[in-house]
C-alpha positions as CSV (number, residue, x, y, z in Angstrom):
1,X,168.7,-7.0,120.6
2,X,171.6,-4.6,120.7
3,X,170.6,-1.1,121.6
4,X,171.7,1.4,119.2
5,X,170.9,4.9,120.5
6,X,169.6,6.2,124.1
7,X,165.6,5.5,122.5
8,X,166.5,1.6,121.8
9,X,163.5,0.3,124.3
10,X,162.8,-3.0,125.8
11,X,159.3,-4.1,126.2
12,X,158.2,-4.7,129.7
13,X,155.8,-7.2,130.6
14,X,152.9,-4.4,131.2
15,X,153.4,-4.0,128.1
16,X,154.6,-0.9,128.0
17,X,158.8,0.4,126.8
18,X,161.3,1.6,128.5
19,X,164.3,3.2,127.0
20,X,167.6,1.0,127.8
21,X,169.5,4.1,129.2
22,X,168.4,6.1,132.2
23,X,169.6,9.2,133.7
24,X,169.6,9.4,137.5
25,X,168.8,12.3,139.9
26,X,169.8,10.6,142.7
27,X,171.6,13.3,145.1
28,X,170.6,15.7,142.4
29,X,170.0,18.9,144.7
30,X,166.3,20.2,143.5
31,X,167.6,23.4,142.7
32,X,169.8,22.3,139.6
33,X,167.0,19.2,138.7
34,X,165.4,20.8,136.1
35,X,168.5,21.9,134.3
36,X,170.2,18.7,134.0
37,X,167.5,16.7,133.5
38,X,166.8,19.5,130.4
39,X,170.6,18.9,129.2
40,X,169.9,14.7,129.4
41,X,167.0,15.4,127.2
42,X,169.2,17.8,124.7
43,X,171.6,14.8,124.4
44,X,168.6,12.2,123.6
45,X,167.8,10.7,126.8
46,X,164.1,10.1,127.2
47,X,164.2,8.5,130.7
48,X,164.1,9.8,133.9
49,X,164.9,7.7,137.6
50,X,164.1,9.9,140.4
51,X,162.6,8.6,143.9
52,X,160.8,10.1,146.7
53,X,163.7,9.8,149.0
54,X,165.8,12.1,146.3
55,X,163.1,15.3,147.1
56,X,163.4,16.2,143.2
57,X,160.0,15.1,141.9
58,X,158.7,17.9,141.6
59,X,161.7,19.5,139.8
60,X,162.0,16.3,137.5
61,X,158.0,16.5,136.2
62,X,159.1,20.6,135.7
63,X,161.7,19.6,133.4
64,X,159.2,16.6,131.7
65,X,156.3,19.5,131.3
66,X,158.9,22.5,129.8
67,X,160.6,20.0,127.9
68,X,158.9,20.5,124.6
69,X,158.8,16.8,124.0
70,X,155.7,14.8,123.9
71,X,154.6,13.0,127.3
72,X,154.3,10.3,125.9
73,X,158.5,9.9,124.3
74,X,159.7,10.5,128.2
75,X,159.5,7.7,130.5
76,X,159.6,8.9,134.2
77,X,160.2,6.6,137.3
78,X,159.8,7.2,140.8
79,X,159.5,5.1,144.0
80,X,158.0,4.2,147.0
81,X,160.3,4.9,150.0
82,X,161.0,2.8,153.3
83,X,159.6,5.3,155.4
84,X,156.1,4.8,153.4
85,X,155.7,1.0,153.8
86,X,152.1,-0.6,154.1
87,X,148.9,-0.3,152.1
88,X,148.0,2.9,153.1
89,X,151.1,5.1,153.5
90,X,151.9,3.2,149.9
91,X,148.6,4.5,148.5
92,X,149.2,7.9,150.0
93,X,152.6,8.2,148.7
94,X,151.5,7.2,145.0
95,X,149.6,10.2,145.6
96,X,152.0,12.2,146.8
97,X,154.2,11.8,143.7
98,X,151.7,12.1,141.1
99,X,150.6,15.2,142.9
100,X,154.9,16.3,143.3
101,X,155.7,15.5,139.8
102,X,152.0,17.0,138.6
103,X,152.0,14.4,135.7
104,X,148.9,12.3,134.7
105,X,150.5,9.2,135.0
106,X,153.8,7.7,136.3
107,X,155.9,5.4,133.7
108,X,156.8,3.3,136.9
109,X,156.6,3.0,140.5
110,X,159.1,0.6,142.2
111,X,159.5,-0.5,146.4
112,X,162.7,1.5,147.3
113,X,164.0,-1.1,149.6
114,X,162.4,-4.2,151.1
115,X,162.4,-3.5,154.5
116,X,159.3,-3.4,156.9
117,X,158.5,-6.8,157.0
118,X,156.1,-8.9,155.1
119,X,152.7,-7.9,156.1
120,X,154.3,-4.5,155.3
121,X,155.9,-5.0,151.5
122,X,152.6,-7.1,150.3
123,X,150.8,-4.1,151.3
124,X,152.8,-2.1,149.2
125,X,152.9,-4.1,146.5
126,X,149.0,-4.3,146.4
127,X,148.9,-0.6,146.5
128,X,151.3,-0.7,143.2
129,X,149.4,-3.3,141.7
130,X,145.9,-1.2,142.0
131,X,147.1,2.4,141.1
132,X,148.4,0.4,137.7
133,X,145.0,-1.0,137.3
134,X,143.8,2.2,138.0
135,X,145.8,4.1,134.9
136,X,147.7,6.1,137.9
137,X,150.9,4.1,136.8
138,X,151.7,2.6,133.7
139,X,154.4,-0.4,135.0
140,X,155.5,-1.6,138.9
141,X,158.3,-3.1,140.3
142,X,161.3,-3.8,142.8
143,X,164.5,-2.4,144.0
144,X,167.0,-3.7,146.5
145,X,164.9,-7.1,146.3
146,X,166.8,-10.1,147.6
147,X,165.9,-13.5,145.7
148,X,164.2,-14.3,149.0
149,X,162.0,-11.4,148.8
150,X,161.2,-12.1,145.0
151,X,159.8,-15.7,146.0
152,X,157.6,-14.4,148.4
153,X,156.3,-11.9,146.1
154,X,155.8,-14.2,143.3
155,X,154.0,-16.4,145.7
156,X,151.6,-13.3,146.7
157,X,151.1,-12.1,143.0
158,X,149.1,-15.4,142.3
159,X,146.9,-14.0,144.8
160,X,146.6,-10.8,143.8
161,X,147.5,-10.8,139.7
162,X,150.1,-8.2,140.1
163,X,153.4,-8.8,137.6
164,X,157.1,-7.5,138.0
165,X,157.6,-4.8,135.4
166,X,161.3,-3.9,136.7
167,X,163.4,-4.8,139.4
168,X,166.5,-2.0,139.9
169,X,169.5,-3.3,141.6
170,X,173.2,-2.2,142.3
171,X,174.5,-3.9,139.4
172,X,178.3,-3.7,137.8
173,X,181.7,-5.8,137.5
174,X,182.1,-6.2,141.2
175,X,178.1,-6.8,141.8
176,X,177.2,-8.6,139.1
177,X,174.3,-10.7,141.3
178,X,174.3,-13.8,139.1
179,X,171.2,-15.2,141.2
180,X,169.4,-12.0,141.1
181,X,169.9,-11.5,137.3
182,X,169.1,-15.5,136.8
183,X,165.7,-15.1,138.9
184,X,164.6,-11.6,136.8
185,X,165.8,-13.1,133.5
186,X,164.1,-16.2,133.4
187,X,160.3,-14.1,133.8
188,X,161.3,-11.4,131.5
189,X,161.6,-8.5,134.2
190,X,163.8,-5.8,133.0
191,X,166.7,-5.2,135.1
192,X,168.2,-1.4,135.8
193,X,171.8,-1.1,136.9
194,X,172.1,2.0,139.3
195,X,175.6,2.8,140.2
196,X,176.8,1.6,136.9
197,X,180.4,3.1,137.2
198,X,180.5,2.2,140.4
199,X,180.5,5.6,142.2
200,X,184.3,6.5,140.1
201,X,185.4,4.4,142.9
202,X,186.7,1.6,140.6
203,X,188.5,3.8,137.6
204,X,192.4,3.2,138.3
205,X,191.4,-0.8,138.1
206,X,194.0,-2.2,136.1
207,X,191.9,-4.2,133.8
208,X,189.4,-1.4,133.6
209,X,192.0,1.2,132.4
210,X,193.2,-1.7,129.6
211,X,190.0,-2.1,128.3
212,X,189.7,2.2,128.2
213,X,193.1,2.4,125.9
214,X,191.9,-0.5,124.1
215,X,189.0,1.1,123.0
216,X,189.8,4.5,123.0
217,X,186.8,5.0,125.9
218,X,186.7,6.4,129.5
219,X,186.2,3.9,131.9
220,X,182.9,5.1,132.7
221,X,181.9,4.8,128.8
222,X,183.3,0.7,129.1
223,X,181.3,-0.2,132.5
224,X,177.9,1.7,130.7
225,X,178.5,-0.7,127.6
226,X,179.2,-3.8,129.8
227,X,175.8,-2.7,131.5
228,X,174.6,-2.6,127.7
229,X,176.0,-5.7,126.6
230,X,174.5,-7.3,129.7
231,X,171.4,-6.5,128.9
232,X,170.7,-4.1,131.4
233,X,169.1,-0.4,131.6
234,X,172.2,1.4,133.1
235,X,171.1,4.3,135.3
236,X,174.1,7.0,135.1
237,X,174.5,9.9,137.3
238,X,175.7,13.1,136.7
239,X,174.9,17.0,136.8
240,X,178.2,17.8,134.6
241,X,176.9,18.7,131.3
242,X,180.3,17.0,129.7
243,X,179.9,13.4,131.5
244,X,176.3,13.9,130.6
245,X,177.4,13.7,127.1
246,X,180.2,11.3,127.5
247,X,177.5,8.8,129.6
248,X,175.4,8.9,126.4
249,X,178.3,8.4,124.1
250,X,178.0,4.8,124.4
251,X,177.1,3.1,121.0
252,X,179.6,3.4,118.9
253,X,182.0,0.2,120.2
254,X,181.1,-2.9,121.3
255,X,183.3,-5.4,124.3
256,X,184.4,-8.7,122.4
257,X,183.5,-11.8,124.3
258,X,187.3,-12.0,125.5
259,X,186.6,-7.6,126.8
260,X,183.3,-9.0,128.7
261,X,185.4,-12.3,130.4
262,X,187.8,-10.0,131.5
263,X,185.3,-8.1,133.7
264,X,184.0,-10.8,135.2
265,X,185.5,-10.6,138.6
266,X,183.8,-13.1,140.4
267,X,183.4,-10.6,143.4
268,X,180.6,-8.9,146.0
269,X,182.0,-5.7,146.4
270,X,178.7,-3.1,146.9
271,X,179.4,1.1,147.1
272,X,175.6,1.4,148.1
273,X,173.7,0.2,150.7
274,X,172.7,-3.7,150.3
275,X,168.8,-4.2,151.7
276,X,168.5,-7.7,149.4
277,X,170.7,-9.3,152.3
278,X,167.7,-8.2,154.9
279,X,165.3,-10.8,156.0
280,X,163.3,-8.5,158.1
């Protein structure tokens, strides 16, 4: 399928949709939130990536609740943070963020990062799986999950029933994590890009800048539709009410076979921190 608009879903395997653009609060400063998540939802996004760690949830449900649109046309994410590791803190924090947020349910819940150790994730993860059972949260997954850490959950969900909804990743040109991708892909897990356009760090790239004046597109707009065309739920970032227009202005062209070979760097170049190289 190739998305056509900021509501073109994918079905997850809780079966349950998830719109194939996000927009990210990361670093958002609570104060402004509301407002930009409100401006996101003007332009037509209907999906929302915020995190414990980012101390906007509460400001993120506000903008959900004054919205005007139905609960049930917004998907909202949030996610368990490293500090919050085991069954208990993970139950606690579930709490926590339903409570921040003050929305009946959460779209999905993912591990931040998987650091702590195994006794530690599992816990985590079995906290996930029971507040899904429980109607708390509607889908569960990963972030930051090396392959490595994937087997030894899959082996653990046999145990337990659970299922890989998402798994979120630093994802673009120069991080495209073939093995990652290949693992997710082949069980049907959606994938999220965050840092999509790479943190502007990347926008003077030579190749990069061709394929902008080919297509008449800002760089930004070519590495979102590269996310697109990869199959991926891009998660961009930005409180600027222009970019959060131009972010959104993304279906209107499409990278030829030749544009999408040209990208493909063949590089391991992360902006963000890397926890799938952890074996903690």
């Amino acid at each position: 399928m190739t998305p056509t608009s900021l509501q073109s879903i994918y079905k997850l395997n809780s079966g349950y949709e998830i719109p194939v653009v996000g927009y990210g609060v990361y670093q958002t400063p609570a104060e402004i939130t509301e407002k930009s998540i409100l401006k996101a939802f003007e332009v037509g996004y209907r999906h929302v990536d915020s995190a414990r760690a980012y101390h906007n949830e509460a400001e993120s449900g506000a903008a959900i609740r004054s919205s005007g649109l139905k609960r049930s046309d917004i998907f909202y994410t949030t996610k368990i943070p490293v500090k919050e590791m085991g069954y208990e803190k993970a139950k606690a924090s579930i709490e926590y963020s339903l409570e921040q947020a003050n929305l009946d349910y959460i779209d999905l819940i993912l591990i931040h990062a998987p650091y702590g150790g195994r006794e530690a994730r599992e816990g985590t993860w079995r906290a996930l799986v029971e507040a899904q059972k429980a109607g708390k949260v509607r889908s569960i997954g990963v972030s930051n999950y090396g392959v490595h850490h994937l087997d030894e959950l899959e082996d653990y969900n046999k145990t337990i029933g659970g299922k890989i909804d998402v798994g979120q990743y630093e994802l673009h040109p120069w991080l495209p994590r073939p093995d990652i991708v290949d693992w997710l892909s082949k069980r049907n897990i959606v994938i999220e890009a965050y840092s999509p356009v790479v943190r502007a760090k990347k926008m003077d790239d030579p190749k990069l800048q061709s394929l902008s004046k080919k297509h008449d597109k800002t760089p930004a707009q070519i590495l979102l539709r590269w996310s697109l065309q990869k199959g991926f739920v891009p998660l961009p970032k930005s409180v600027t009410p222009e970019r959060i227009e131009e972010n959104a202005d993304i279906f209107d062209f499409e990278l030829t076979d030749e544009d999408m070979e040209l990208l493909n760097l063949g590089v391991y170049e992360n902006v963000c921190w890397d926890p799938t190289v952890s074996h903690d």
